[in-house]
PyMOL Python script that loads the backbone (N, CA, C, O; Angstrom):
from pymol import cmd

cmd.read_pdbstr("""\
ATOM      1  N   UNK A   1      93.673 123.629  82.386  1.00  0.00           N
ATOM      2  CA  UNK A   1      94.918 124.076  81.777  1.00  0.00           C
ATOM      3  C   UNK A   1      95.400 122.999  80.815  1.00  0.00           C
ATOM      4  O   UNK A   1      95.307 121.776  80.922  1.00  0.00           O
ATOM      5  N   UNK A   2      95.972 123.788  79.788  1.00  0.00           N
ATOM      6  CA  UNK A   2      96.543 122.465  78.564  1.00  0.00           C
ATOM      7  C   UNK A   2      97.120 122.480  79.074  1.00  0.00           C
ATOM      8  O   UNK A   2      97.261 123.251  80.024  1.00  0.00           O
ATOM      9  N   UNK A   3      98.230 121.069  78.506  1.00  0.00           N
ATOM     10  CA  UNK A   3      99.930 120.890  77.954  1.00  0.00           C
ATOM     11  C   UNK A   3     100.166 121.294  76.414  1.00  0.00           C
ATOM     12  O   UNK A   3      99.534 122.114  75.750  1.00  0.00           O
ATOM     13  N   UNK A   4     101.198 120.530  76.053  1.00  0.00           N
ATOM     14  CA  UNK A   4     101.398 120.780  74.635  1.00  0.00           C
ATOM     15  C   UNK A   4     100.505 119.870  73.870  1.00  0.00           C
ATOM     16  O   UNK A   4     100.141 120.146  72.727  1.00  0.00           O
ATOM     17  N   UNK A   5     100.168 118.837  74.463  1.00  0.00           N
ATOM     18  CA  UNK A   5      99.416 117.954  73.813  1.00  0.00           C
ATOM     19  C   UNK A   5      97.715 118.332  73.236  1.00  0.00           C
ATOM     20  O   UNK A   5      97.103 117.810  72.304  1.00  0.00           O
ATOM     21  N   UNK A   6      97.133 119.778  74.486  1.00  0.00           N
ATOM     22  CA  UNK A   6      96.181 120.203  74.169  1.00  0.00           C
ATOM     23  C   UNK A   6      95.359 119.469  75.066  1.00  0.00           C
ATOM     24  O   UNK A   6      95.761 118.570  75.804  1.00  0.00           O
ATOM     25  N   UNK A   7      93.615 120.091  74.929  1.00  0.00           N
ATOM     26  CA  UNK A   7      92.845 118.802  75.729  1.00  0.00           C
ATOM     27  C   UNK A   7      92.402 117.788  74.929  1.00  0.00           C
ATOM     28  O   UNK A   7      92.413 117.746  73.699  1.00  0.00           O
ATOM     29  N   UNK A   8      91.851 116.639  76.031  1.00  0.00           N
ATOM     30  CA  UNK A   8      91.163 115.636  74.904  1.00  0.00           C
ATOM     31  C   UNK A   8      89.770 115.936  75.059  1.00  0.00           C
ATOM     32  O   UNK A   8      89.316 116.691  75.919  1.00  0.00           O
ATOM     33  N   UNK A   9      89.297 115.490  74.440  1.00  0.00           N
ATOM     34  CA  UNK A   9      87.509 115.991  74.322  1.00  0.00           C
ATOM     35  C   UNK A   9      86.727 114.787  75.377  1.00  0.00           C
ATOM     36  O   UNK A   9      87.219 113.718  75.736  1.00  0.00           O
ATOM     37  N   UNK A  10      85.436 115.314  75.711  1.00  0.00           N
ATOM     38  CA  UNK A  10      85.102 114.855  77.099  1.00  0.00           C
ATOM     39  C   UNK A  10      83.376 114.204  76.449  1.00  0.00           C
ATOM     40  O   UNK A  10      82.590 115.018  75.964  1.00  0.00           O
ATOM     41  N   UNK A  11      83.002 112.689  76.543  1.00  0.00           N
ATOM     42  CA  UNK A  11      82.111 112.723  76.208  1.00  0.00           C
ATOM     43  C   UNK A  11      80.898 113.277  76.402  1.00  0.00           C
ATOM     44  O   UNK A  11      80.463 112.946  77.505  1.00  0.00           O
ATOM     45  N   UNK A  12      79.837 114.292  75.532  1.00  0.00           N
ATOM     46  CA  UNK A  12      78.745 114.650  75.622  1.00  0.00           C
ATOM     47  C   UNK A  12      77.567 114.211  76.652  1.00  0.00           C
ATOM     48  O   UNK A  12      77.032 114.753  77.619  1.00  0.00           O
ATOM     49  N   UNK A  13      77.341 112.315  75.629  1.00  0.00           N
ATOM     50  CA  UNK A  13      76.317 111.786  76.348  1.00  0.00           C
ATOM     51  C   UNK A  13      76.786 110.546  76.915  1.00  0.00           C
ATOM     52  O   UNK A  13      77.498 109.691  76.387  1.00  0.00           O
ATOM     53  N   UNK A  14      76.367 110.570  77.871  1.00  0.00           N
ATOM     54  CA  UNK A  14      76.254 109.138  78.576  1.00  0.00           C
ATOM     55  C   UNK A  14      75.670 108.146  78.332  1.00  0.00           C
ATOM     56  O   UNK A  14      74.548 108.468  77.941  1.00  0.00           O
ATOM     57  N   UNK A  15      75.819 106.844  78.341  1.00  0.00           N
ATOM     58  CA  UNK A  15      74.776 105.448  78.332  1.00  0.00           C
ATOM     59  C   UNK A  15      74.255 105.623  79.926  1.00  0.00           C
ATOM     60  O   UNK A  15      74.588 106.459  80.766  1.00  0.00           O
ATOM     61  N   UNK A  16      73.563 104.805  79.984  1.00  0.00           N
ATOM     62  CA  UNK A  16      72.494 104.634  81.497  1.00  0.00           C
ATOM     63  C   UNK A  16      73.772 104.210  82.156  1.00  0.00           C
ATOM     64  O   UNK A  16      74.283 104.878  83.055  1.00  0.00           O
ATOM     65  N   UNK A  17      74.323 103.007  81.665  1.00  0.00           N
ATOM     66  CA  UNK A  17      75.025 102.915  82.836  1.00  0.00           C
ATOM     67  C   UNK A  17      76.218 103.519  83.208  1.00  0.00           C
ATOM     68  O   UNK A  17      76.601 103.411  84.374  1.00  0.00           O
ATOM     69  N   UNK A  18      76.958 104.231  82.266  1.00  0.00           N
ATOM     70  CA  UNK A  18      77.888 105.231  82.222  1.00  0.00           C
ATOM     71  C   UNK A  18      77.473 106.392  83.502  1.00  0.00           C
ATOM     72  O   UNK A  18      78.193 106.735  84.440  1.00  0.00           O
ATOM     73  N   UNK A  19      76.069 106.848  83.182  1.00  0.00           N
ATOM     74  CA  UNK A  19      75.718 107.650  84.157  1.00  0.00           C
ATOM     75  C   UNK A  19      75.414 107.687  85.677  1.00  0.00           C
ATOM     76  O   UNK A  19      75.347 108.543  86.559  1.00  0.00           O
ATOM     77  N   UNK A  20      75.234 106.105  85.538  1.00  0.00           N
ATOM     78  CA  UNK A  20      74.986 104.995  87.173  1.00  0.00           C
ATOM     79  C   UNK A  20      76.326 105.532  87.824  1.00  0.00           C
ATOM     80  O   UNK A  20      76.373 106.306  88.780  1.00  0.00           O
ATOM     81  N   UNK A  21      77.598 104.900  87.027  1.00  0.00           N
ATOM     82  CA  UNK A  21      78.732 104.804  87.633  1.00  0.00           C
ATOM     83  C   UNK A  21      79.255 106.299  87.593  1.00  0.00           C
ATOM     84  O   UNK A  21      80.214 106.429  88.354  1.00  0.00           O
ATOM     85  N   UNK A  22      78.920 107.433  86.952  1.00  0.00           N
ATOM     86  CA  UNK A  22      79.605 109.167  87.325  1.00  0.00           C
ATOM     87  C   UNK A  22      78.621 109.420  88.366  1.00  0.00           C
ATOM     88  O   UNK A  22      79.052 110.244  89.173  1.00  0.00           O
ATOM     89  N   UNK A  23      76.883 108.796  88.762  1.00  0.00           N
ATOM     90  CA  UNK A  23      76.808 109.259  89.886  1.00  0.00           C
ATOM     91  C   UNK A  23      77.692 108.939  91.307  1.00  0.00           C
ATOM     92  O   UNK A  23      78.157 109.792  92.062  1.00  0.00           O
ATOM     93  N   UNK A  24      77.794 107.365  91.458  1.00  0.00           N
ATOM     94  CA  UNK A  24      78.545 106.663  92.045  1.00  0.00           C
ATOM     95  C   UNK A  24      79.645 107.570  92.540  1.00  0.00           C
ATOM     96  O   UNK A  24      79.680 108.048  93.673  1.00  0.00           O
ATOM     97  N   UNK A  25      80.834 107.827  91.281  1.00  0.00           N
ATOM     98  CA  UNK A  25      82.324 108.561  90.810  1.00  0.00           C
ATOM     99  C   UNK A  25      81.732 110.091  91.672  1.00  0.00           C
ATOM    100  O   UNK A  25      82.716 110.634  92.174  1.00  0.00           O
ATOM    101  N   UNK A  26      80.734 110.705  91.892  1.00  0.00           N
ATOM    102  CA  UNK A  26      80.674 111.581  91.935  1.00  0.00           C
ATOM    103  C   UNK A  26      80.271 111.714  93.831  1.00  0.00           C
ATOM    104  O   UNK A  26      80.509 112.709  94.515  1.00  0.00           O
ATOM    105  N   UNK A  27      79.814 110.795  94.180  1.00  0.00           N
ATOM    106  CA  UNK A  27      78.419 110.551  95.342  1.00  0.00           C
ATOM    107  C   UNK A  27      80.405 109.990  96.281  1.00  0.00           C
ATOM    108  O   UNK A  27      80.839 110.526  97.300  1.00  0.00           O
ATOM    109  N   UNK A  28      80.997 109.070  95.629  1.00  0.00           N
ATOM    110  CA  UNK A  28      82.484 108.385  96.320  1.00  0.00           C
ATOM    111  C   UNK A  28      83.488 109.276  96.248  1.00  0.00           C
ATOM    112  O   UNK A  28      84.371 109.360  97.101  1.00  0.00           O
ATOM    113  N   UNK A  29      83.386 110.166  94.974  1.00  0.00           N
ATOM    114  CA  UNK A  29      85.162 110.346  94.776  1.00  0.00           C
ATOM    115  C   UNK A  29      85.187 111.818  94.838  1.00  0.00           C
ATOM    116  O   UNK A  29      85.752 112.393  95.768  1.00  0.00           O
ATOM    117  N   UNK A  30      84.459 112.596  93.663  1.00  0.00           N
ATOM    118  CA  UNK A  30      84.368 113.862  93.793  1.00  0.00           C
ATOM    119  C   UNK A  30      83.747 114.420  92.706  1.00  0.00           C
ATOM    120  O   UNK A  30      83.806 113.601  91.789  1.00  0.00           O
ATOM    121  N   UNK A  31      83.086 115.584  92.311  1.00  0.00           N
ATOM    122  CA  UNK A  31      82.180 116.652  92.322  1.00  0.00           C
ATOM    123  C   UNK A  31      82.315 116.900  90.516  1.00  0.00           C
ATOM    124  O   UNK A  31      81.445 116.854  89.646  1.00  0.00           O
ATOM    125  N   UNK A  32      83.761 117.166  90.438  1.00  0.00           N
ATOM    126  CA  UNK A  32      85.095 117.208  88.707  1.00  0.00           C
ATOM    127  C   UNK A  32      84.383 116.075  88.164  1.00  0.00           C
ATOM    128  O   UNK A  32      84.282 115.132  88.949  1.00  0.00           O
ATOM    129  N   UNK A  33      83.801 115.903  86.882  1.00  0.00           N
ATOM    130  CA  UNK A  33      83.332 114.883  86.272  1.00  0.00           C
ATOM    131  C   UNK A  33      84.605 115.166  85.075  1.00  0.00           C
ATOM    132  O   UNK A  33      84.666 114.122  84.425  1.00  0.00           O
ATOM    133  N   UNK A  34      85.330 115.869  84.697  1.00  0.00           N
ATOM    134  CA  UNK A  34      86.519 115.657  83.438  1.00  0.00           C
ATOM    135  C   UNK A  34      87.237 114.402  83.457  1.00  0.00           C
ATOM    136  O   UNK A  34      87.269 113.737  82.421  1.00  0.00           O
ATOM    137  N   UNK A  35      87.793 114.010  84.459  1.00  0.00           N
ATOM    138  CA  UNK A  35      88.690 112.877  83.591  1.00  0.00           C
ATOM    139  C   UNK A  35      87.541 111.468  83.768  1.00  0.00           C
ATOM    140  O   UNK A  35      87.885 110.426  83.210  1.00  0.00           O
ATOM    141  N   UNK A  36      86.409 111.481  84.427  1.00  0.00           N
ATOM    142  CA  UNK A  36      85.489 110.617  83.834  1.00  0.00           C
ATOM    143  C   UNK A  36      85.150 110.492  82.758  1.00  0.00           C
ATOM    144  O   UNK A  36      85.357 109.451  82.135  1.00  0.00           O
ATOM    145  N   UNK A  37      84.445 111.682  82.182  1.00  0.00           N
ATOM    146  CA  UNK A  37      83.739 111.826  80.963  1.00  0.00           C
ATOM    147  C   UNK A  37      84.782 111.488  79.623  1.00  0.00           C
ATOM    148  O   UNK A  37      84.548 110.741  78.674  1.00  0.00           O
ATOM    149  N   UNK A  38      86.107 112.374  79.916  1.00  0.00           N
ATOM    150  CA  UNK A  38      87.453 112.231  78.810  1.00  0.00           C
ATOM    151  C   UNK A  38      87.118 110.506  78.824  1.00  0.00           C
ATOM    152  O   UNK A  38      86.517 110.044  77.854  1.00  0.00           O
ATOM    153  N   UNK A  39      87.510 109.638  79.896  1.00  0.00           N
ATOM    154  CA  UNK A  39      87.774 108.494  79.922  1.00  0.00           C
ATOM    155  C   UNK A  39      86.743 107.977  79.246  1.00  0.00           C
ATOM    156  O   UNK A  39      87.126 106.952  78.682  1.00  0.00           O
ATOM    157  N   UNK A  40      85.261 108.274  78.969  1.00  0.00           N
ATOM    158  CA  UNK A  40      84.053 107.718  78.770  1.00  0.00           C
ATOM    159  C   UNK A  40      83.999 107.366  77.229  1.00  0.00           C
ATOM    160  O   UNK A  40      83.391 106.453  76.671  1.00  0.00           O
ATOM    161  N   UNK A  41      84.936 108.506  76.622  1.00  0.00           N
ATOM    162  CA  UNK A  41      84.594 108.081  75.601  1.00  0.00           C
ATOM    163  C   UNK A  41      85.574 106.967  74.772  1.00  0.00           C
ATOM    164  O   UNK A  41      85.668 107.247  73.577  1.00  0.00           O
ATOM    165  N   UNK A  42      86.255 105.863  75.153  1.00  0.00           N
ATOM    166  CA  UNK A  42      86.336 104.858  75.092  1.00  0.00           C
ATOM    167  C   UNK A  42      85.539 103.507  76.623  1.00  0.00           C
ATOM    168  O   UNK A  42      85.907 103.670  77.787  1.00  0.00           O
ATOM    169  N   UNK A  43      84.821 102.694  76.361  1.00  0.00           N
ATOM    170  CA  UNK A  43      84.342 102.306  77.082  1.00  0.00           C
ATOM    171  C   UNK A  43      85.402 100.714  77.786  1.00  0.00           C
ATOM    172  O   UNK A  43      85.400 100.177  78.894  1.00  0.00           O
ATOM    173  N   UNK A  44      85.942 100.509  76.896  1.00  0.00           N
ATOM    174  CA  UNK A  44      87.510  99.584  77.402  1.00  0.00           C
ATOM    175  C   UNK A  44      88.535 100.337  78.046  1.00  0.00           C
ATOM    176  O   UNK A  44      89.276  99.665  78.763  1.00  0.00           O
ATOM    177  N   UNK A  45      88.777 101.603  77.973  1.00  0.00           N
ATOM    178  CA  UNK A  45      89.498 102.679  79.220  1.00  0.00           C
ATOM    179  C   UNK A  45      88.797 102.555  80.112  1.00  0.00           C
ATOM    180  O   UNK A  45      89.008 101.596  80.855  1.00  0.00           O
ATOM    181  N   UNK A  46      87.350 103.739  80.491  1.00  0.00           N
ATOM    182  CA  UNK A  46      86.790 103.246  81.326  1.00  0.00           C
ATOM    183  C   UNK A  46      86.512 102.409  82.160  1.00  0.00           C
ATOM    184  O   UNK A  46      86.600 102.736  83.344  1.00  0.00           O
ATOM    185  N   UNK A  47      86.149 101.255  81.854  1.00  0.00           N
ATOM    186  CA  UNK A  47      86.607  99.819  82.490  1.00  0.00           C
ATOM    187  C   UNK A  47      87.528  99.961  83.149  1.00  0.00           C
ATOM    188  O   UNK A  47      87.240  99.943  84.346  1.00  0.00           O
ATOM    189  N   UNK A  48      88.812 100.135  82.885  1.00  0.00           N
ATOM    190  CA  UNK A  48      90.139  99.373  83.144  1.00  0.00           C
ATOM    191  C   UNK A  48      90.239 100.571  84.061  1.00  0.00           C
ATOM    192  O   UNK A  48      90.469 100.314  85.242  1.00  0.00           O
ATOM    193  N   UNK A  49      90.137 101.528  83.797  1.00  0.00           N
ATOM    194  CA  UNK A  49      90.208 102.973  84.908  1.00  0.00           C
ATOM    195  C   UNK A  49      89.516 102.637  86.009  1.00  0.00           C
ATOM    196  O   UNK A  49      90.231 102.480  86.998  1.00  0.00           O
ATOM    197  N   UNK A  50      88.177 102.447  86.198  1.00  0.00           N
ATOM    198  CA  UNK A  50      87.244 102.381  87.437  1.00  0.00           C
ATOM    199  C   UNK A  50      87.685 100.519  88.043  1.00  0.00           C
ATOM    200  O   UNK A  50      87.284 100.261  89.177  1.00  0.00           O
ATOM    201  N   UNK A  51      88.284  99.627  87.453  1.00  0.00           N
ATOM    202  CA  UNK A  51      88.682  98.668  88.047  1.00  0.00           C
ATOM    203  C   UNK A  51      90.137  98.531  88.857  1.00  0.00           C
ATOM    204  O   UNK A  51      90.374  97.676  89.710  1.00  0.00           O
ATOM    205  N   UNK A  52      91.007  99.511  88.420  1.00  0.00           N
ATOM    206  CA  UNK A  52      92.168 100.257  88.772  1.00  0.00           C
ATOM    207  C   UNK A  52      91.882 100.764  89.596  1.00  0.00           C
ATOM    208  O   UNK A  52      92.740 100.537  90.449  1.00  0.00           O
ATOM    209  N   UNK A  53      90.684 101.786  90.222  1.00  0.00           N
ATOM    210  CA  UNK A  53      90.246 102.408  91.112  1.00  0.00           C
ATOM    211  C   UNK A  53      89.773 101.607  92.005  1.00  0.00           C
ATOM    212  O   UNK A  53      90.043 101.654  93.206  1.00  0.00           O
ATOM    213  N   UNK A  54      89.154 100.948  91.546  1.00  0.00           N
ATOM    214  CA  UNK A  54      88.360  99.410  93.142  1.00  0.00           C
ATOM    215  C   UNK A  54      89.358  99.214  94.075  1.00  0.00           C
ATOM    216  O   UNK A  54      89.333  99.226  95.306  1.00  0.00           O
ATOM    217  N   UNK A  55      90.558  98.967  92.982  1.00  0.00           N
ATOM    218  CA  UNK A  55      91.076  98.316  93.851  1.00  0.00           C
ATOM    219  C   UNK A  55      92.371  98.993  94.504  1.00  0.00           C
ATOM    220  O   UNK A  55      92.950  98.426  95.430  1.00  0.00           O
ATOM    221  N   UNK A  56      92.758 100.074  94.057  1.00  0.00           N
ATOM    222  CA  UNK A  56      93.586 101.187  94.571  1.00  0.00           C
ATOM    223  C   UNK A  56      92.897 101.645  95.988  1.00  0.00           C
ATOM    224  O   UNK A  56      93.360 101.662  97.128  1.00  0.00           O
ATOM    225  N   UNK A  57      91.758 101.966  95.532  1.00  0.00           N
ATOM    226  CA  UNK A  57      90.943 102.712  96.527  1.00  0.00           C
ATOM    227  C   UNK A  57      89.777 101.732  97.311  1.00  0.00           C
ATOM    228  O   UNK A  57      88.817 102.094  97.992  1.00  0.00           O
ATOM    229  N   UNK A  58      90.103 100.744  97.054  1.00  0.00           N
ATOM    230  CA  UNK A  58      88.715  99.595  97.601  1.00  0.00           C
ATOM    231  C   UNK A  58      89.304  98.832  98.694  1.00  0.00           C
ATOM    232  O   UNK A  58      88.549  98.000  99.196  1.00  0.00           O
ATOM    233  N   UNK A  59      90.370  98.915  99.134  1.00  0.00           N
ATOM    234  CA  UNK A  59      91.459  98.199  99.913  1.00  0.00           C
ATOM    235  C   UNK A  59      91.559  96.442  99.734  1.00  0.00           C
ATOM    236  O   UNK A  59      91.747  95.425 100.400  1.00  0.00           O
ATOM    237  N   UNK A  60      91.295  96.890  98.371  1.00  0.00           N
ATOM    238  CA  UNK A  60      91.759  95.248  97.846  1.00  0.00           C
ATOM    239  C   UNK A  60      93.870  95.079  97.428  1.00  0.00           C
ATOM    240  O   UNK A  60      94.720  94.198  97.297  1.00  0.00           O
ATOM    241  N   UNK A  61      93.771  96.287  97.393  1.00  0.00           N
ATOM    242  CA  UNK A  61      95.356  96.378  97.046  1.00  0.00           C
ATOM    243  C   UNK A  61      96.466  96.202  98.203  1.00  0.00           C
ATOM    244  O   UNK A  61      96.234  96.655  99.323  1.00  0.00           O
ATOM    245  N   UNK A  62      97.544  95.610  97.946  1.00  0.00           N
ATOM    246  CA  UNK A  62      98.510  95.585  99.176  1.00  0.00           C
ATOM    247  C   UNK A  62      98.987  96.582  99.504  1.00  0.00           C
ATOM    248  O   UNK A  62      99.146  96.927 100.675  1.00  0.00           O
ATOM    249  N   UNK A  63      99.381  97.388  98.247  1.00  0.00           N
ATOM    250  CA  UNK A  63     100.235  98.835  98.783  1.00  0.00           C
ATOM    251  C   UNK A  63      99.518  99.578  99.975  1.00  0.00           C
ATOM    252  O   UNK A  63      98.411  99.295 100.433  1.00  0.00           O
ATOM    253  N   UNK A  64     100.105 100.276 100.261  1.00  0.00           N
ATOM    254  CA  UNK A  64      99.629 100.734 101.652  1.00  0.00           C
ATOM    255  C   UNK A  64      99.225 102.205 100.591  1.00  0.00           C
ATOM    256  O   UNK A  64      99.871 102.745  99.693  1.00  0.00           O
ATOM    257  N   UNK A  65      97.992 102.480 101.135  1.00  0.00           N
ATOM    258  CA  UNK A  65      96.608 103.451 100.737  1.00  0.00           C
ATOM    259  C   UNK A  65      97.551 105.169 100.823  1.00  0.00           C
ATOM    260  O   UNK A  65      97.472 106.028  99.946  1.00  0.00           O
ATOM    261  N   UNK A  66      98.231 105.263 101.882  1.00  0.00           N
ATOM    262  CA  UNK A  66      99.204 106.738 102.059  1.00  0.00           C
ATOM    263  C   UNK A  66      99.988 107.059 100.728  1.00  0.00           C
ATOM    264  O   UNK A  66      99.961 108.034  99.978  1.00  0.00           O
ATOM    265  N   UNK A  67     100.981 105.398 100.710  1.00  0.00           N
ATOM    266  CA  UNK A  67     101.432 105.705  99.323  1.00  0.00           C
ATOM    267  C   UNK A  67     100.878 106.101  98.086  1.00  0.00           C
ATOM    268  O   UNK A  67     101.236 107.117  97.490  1.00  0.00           O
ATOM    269  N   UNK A  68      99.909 105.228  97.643  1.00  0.00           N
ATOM    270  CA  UNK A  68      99.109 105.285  96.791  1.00  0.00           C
ATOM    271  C   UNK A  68      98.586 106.781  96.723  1.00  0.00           C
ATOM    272  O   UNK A  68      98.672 107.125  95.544  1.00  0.00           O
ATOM    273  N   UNK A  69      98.205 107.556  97.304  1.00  0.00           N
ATOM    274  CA  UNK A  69      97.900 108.708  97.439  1.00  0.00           C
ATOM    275  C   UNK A  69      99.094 109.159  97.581  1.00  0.00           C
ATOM    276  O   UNK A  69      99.180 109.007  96.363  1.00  0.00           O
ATOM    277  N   UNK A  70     100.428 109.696  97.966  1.00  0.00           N
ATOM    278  CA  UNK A  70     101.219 110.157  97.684  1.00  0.00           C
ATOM    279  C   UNK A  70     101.754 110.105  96.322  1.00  0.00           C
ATOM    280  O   UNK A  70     102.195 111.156  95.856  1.00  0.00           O
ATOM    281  N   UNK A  71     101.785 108.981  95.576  1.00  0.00           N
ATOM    282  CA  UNK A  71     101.908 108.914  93.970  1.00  0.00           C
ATOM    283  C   UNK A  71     100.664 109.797  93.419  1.00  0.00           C
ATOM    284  O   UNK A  71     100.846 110.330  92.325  1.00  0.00           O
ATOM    285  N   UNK A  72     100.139 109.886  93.691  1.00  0.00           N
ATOM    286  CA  UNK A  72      99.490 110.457  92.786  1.00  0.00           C
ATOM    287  C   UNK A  72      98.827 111.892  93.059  1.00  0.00           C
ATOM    288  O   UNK A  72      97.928 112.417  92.402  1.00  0.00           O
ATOM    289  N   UNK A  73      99.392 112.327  94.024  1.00  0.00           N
ATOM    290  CA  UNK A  73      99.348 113.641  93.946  1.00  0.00           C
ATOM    291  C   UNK A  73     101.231 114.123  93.190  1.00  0.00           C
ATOM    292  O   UNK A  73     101.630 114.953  92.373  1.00  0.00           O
ATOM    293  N   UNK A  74     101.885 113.062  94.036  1.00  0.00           N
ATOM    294  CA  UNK A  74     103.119 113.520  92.779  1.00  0.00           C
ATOM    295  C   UNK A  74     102.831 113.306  91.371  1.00  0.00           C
ATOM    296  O   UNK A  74     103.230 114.137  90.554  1.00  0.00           O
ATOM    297  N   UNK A  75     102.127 112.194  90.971  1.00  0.00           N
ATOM    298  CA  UNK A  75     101.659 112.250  89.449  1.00  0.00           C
ATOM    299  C   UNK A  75     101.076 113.870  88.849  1.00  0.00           C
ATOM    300  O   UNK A  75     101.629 114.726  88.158  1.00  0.00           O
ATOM    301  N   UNK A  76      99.837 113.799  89.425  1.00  0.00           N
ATOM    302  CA  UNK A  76      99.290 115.333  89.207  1.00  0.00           C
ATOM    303  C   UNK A  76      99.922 116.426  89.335  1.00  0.00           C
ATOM    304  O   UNK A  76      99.449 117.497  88.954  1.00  0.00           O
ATOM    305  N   UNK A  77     101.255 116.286  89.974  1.00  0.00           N
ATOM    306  CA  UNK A  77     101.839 117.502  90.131  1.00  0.00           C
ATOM    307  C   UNK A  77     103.081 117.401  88.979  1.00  0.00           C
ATOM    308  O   UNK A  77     103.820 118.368  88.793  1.00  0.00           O
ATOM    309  N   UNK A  78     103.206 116.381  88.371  1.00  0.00           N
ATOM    310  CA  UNK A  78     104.261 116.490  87.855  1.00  0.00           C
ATOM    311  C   UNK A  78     103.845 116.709  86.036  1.00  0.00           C
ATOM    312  O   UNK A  78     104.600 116.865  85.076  1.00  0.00           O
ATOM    313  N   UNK A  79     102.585 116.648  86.099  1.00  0.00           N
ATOM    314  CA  UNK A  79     101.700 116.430  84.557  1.00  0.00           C
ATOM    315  C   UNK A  79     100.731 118.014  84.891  1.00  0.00           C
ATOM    316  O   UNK A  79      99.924 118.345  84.022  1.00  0.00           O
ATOM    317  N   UNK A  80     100.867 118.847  86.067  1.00  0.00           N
ATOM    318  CA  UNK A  80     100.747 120.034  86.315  1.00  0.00           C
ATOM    319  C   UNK A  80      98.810 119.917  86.204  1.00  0.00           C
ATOM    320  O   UNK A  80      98.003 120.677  85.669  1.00  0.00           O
ATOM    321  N   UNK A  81      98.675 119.008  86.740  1.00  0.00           N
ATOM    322  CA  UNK A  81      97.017 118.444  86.992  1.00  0.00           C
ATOM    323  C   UNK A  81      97.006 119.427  88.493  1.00  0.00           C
ATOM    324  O   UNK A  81      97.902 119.451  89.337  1.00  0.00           O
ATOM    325  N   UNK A  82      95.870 120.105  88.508  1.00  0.00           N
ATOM    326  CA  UNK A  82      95.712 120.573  89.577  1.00  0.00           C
ATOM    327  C   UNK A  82      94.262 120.016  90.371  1.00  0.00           C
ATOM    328  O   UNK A  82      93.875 120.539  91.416  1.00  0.00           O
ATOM    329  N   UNK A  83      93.877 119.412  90.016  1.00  0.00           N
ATOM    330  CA  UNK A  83      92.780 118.339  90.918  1.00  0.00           C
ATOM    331  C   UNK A  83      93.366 117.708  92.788  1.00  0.00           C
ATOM    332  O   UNK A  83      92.638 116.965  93.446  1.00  0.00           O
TER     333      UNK A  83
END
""", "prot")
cmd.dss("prot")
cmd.show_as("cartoon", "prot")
cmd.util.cbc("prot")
cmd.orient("prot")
């Protein structure tokens, strides 16, 4: 589903290691490769996205893991993301 903003376009092809880490993203997190691929096609997003994720989801972070998942299903719900 759009917003007003429309979608963003989702990269085609992968580099090798782009594809290492959506199996990974896929084998850990889930099945939806879209906001990977969207993200892929800057490779300094990417980065900063899947290092954001380590540590959100890697229990390197202090916040407590419930919250963290409660934000962000309120995020998704409030940007009408249905993931």
């Amino acid at each position: 589903m759009a917003n007003e903003h429309g979608h963003l376009p989702k990269a085609d092809q992968l580099t090798d290691d782009q594809q290492r880490r959506l199996d990974t993203w896929t084998d850990k997190a889930y099945a939806d490769d879209n906001l990977f691929r969207t993200l892929a096609n800057n490779d300094r997003v990417l980065e900063m996205f899947l290092d954001w994720v380590g540590v959100m989801y890697g229990r390197k972070s202090e916040l407590d893991p419930r919250m963290v998942e409660l934000c962000r299903i309120r995020m998704a719900n409030l940007n009408e993301c249905f993931h």
